[in-house]
N, C-alpha and C positions, 0 to 999 in steps of 0.2 A: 285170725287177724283181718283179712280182706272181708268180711261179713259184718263185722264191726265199724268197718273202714265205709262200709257201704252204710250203715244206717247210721253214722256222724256225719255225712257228704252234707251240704247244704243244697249242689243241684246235682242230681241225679235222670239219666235218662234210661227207663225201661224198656228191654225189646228189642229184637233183633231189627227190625227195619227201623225204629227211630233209634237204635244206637250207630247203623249204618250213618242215617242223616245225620247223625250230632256229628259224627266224625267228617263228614264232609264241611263244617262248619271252622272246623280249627281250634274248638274250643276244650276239647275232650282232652284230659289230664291220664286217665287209666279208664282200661274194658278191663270188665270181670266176666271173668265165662264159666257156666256152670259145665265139669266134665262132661256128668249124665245125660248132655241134651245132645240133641239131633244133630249128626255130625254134620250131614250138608247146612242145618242154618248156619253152626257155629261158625263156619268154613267160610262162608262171606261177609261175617264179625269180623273174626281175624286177619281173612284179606287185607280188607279195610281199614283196620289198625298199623297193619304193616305200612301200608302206604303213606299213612300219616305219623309214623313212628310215634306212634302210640304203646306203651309197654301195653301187654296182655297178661291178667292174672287168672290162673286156673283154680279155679273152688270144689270140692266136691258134688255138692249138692243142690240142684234146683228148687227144692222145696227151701232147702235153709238161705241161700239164695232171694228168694220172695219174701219170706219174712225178714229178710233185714231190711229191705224197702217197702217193709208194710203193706203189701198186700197179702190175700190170703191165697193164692198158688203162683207155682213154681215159674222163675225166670229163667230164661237165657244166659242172658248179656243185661248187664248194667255198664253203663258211661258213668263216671263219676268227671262232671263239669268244672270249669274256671268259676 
């Protein structure tokens, strides 16, 4: 559902430091966080969501993660934007 939900977004922000920034912004609706990834990045995603009460959605996989924003390897954290 959430991988779907990521490649019908209209803005989407990739990556662990520019989904940091987005959320510093106000703009950010939902983070998606890949399990498999590095727990200290993920760890300062999630902070930062918290803060901004931003819900956090947990997806399995960084690879399927990437490809639902179209690139061709694995993400972190996606922002899905206002």
């Amino acid at each position: 559902m959430s991988y779907e939900k990521v490649s019908q977004a209209k803005k989407i922000v990739v990556g662990t430091k520019q989904t940091v920034k987005a959320l510093k912004t106000g703009k950010v609706v939902e983070v998606i966080v890949a399990e498999d990834a590095d727990p200290i990045l993920v760890g300062k995603v999630v902070e930062a969501a918290k803060e901004a009460n931003v819900p956090v959605i947990l997806v399995d996989s960084m690879i399927k993660l990437g490809k639902s924003c179209g690139i061709e390897v694995g993400a972190t954290t996606v922002a899905i934007n206002i």
